[in-house]
Z-matrix of the N, CA and C atoms (Angstrom, degrees):
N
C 1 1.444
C 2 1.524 1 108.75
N 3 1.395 2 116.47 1 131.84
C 4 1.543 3 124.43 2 179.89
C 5 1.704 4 94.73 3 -102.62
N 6 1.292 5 83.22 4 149.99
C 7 1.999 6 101.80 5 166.08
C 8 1.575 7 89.50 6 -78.71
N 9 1.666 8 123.40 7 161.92
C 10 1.196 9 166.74 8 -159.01
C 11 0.966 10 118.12 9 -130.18
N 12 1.287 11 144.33 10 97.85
C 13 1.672 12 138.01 11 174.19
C 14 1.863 13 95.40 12 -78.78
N 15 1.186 14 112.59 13 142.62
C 16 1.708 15 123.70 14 166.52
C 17 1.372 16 116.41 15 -148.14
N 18 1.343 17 97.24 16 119.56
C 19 1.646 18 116.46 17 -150.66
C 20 1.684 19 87.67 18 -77.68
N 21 1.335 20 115.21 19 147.84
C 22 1.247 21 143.87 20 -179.30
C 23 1.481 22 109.01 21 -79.54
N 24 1.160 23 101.68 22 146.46
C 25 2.047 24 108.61 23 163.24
C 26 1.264 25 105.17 24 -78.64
N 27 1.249 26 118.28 25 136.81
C 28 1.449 27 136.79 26 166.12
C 29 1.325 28 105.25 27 -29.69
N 30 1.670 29 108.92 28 131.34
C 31 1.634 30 106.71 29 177.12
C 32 1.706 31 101.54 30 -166.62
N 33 1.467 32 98.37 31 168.93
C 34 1.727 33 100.73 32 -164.87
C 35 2.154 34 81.61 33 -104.43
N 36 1.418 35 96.07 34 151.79
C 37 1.859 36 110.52 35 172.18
C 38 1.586 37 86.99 36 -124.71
N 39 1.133 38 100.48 37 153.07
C 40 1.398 39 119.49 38 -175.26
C 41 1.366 40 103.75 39 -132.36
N 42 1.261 41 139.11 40 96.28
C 43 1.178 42 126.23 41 175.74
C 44 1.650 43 103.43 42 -112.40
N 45 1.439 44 93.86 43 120.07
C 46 1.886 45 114.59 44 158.33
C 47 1.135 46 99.01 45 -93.00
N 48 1.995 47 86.05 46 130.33
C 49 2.126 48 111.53 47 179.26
C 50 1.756 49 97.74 48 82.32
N 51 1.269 50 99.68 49 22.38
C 52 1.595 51 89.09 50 -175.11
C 53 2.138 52 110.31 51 -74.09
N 54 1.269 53 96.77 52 22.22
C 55 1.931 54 105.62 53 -173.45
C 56 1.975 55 93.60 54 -113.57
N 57 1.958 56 112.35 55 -9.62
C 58 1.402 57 94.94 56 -169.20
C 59 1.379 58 119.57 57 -82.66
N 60 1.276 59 111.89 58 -148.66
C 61 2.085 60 117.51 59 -169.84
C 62 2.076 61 82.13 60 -76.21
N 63 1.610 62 105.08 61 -57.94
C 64 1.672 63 86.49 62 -155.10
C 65 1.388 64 116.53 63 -78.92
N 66 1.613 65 125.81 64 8.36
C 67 1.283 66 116.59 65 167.75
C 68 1.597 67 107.09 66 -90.02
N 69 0.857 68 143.09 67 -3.27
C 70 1.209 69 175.91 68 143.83
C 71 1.459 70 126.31 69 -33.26
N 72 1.060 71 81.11 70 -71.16
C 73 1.792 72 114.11 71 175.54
C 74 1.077 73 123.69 72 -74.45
N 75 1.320 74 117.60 73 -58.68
C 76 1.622 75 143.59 74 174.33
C 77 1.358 76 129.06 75 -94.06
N 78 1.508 77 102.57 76 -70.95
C 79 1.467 78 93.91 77 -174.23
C 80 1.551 79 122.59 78 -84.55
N 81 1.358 80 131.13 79 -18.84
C 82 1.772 81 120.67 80 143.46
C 83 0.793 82 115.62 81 -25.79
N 84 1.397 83 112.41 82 -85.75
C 85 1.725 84 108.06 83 -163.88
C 86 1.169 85 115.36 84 -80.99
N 87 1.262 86 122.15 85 9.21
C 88 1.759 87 120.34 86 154.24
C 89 1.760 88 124.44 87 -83.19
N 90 1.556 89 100.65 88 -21.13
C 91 1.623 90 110.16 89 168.54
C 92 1.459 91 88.49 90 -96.96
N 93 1.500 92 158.93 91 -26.10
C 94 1.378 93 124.90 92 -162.51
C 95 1.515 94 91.92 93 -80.64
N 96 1.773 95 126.78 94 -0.14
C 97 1.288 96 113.68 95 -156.91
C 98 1.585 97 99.60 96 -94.43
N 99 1.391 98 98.26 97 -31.98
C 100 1.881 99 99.78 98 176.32
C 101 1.567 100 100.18 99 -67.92
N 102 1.002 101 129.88 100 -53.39
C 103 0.834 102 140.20 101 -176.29
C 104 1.605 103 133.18 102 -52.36
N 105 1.531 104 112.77 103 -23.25
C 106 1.318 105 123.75 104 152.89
C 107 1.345 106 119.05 105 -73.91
N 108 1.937 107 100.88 106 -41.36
C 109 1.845 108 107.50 107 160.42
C 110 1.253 109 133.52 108 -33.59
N 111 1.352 110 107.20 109 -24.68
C 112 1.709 111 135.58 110 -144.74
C 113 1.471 112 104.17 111 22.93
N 114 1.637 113 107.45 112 79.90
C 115 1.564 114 107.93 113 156.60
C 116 1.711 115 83.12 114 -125.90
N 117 1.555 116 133.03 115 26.27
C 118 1.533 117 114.05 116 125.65
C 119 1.125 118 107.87 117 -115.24
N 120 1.402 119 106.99 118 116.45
C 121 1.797 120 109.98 119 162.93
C 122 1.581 121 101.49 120 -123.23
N 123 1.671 122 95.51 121 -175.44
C 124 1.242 123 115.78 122 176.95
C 125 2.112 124 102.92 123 81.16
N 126 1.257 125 91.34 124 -157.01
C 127 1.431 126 89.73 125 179.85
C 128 1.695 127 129.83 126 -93.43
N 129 1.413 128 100.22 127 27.72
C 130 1.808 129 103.62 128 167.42
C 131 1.026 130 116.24 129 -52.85
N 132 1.727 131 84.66 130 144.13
C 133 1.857 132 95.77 131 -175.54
C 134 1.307 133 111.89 132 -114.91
N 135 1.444 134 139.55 133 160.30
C 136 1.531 135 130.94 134 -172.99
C 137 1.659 136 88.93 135 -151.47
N 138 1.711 137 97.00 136 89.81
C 139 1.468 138 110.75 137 173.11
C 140 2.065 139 111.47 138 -90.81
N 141 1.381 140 85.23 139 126.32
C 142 1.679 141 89.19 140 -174.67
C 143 1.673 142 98.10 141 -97.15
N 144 1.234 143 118.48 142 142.86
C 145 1.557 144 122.42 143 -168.62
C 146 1.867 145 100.28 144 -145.87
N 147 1.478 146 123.63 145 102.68
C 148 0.946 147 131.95 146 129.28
C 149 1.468 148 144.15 147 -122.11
N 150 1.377 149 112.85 148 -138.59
C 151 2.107 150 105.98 149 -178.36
C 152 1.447 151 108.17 150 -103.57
N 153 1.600 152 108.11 151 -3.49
C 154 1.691 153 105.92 152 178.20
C 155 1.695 154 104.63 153 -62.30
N 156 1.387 155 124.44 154 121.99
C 157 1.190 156 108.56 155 161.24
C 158 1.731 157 133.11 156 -68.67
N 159 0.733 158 123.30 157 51.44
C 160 1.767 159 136.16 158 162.44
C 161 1.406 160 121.78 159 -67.78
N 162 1.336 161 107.61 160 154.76
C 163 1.376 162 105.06 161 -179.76
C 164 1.419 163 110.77 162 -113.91
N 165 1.461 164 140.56 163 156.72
C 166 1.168 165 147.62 164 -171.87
C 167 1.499 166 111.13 165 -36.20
N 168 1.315 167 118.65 166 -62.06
C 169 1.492 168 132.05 167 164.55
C 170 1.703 169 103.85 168 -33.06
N 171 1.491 170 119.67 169 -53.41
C 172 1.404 171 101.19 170 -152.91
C 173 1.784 172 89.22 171 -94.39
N 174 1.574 173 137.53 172 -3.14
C 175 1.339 174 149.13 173 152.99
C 176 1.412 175 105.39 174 -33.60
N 177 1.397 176 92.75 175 -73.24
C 178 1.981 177 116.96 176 -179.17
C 179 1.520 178 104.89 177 -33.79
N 180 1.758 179 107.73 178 -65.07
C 181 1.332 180 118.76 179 -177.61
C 182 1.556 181 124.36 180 -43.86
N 183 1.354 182 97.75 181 -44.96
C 184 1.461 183 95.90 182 178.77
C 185 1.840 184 117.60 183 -76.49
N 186 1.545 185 102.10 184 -39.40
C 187 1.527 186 104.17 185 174.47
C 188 1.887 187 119.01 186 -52.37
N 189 1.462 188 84.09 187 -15.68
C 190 1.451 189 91.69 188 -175.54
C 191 1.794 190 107.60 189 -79.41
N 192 1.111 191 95.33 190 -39.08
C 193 1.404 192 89.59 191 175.49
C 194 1.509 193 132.14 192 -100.86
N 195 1.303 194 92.90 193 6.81
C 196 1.891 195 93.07 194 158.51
C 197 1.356 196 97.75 195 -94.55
N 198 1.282 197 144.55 196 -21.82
C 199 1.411 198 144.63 197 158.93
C 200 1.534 199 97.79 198 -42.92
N 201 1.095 200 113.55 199 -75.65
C 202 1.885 201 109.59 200 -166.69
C 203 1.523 202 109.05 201 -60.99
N 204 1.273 203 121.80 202 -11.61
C 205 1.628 204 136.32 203 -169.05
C 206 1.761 205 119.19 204 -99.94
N 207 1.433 206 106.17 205 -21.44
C 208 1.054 207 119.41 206 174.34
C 209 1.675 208 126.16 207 -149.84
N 210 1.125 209 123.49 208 37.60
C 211 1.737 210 135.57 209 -166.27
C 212 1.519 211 97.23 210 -161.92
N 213 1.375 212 100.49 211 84.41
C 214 1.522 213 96.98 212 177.43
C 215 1.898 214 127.61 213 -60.65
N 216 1.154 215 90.01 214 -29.73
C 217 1.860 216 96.71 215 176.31
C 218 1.510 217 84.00 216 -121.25
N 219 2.044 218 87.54 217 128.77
C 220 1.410 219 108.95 218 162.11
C 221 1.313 220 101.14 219 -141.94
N 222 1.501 221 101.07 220 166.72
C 223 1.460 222 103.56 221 177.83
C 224 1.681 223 105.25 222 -116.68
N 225 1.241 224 125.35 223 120.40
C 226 1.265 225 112.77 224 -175.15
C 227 1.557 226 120.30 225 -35.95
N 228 1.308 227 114.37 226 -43.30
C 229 1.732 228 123.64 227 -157.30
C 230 1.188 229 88.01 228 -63.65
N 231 1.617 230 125.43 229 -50.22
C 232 1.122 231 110.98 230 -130.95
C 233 2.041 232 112.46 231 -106.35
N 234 1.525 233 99.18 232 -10.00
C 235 1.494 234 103.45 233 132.37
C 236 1.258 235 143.29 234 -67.75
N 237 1.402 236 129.13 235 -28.19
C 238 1.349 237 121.91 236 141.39
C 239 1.181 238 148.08 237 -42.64
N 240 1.572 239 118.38 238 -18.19
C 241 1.214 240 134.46 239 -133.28
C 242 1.953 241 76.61 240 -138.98
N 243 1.423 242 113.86 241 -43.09
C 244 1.760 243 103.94 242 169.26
C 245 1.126 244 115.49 243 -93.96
N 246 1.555 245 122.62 244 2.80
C 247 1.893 246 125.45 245 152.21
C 248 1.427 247 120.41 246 -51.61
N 249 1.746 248 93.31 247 -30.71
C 250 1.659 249 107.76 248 -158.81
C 251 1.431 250 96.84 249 -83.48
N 252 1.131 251 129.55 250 -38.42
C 253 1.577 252 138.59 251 -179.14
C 254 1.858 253 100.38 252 -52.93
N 255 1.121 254 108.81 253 -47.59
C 256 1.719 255 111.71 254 -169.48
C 257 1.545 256 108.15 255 -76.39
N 258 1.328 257 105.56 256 144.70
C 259 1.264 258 141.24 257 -142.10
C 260 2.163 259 86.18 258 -148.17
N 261 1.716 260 92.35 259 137.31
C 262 1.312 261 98.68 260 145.04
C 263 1.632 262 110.95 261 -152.18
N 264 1.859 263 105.67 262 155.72
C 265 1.397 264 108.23 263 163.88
C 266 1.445 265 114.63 264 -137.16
N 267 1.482 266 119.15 265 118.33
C 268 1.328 267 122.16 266 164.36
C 269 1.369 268 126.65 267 -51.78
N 270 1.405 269 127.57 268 100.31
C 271 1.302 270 134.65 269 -160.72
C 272 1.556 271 114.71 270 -147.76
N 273 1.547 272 128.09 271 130.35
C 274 1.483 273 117.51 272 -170.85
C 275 1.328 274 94.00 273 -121.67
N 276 1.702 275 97.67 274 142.02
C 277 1.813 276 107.89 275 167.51
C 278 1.408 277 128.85 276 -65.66
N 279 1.025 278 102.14 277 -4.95
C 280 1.665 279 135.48 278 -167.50
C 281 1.115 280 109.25 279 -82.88
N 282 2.022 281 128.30 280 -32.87
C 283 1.186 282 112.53 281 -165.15
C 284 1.702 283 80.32 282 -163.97
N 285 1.378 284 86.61 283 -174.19
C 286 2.079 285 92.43 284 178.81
C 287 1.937 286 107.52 285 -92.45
N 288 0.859 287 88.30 286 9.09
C 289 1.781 288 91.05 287 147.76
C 290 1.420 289 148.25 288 -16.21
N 291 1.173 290 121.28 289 53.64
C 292 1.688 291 106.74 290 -149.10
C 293 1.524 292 114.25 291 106.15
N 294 1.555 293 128.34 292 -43.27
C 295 1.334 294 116.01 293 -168.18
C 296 1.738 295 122.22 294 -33.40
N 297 1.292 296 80.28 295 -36.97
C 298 1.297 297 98.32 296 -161.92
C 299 1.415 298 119.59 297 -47.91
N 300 1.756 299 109.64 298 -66.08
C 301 0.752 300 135.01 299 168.70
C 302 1.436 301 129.64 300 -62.35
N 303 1.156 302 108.07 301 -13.16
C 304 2.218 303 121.69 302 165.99
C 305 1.433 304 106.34 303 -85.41
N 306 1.461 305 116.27 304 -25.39
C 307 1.634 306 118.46 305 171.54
C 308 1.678 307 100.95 306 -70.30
N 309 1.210 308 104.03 307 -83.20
C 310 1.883 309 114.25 308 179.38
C 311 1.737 310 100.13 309 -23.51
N 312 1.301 311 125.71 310 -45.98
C 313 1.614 312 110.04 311 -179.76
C 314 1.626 313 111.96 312 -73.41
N 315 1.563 314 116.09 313 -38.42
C 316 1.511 315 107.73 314 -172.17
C 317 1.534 316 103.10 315 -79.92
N 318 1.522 317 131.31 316 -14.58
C 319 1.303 318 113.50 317 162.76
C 320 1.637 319 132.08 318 -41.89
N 321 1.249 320 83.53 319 -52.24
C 322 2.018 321 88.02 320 -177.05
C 323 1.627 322 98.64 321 -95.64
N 324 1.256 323 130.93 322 50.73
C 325 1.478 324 106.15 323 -178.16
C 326 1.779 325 79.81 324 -137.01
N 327 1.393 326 100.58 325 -154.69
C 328 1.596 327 110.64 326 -159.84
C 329 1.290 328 103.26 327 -84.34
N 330 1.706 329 115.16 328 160.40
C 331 1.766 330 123.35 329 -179.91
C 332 1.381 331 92.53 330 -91.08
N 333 1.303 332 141.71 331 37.24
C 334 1.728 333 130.78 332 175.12
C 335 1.674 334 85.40 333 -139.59
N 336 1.577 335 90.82 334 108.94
C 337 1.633 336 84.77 335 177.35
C 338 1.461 337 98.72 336 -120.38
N 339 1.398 338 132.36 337 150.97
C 340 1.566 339 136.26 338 154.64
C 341 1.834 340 104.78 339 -107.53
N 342 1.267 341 115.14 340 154.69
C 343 1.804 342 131.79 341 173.05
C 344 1.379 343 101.48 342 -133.21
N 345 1.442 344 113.87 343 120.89
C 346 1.358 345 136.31 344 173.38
C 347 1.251 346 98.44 345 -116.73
N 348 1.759 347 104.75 346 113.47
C 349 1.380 348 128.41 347 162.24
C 350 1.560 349 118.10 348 -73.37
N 351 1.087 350 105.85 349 91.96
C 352 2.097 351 112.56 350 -164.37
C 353 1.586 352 90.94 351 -115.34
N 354 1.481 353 121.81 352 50.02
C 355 1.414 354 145.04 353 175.85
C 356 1.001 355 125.26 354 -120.48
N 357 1.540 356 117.65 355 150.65
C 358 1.530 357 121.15 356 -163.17
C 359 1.892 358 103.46 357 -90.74
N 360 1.309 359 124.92 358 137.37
C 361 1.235 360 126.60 359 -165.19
C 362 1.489 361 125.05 360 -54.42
C-alpha cells in the first residue's frame, strides 16, 4: 500500500506568531512540504500575522531562510512559487493594530479559511 497525496481546495491559513521559533521551525517547512507535493494548489494563501513590524518582502525573506535552515531537499522553483503564496500583516492582540488590515486581505481571498495559533499561552 502507497500513501496518496490529495490536493486541497483553495483556502486562506492564517497563522498568528507566524515571525516565532515554531512557525519557523515547523510549520514552513511543513506547508512548503505539501506544497512541493502540490496537495496546495490553485490560489491558497498562507497569511502570517504578528506584532513584528515587517513587511511582506522582509516575511518572504525570513521564510526563505528557515526554508534553507530547516528543509533539507528543496527545489529552487518550487520555493519561489510557495514565497508567492505568503502573505504578512503586522497586527497586535493587545490593541486594534492591524485588524484592519487582516480583514481587507481575508475579504477578497478564499471562503475555506484555517487559524493556526503559533502563540504563547
Amino acid at each position: 500500500m502507497s500513501s496518496q497525496v490529495i490536493p486541497v481546495e483553495p483556502f486562506d491559513y492564517i497563522v498568528f506568531g507566524g515571525t516565532g521559533d515554531l512557525a519557523m521551525r515547523k510549520l514552513l517547512p511543513a506547508l512548503y512540504r505539501r506544497h512541493h507535493d502540490k496537495q496546495i494548489i490553485g490560489a491558497s494563501r498562507i497569511i502570517a500575522t504578528s506584532r513584528s513590524d515587517i513587511t511582506p518582502e522582509d516575511y518572504r525573506a525570513r521564510a526563505r531562510n528557515a526554508l534553507e535552515q530547516f528543509v533539507a531537499e528543496r527545489d529552487e522553483a518550487s520555493v519561489e512559487h510557495f514565497l508567492q503564496r505568503l502573505d504578512y500583516v503586522s497586527t497586535d492582540a493587545q490593541s486594534d493594530r492591524g485588524w484592519d488590515q487582516l480583514a481587507a486581505k481575508l475579504q477578497d481571498g478564499q471562503t475555506i479559511r484555517a487559524f493556526y495559533l503559533s502563540v504563547s499561552p
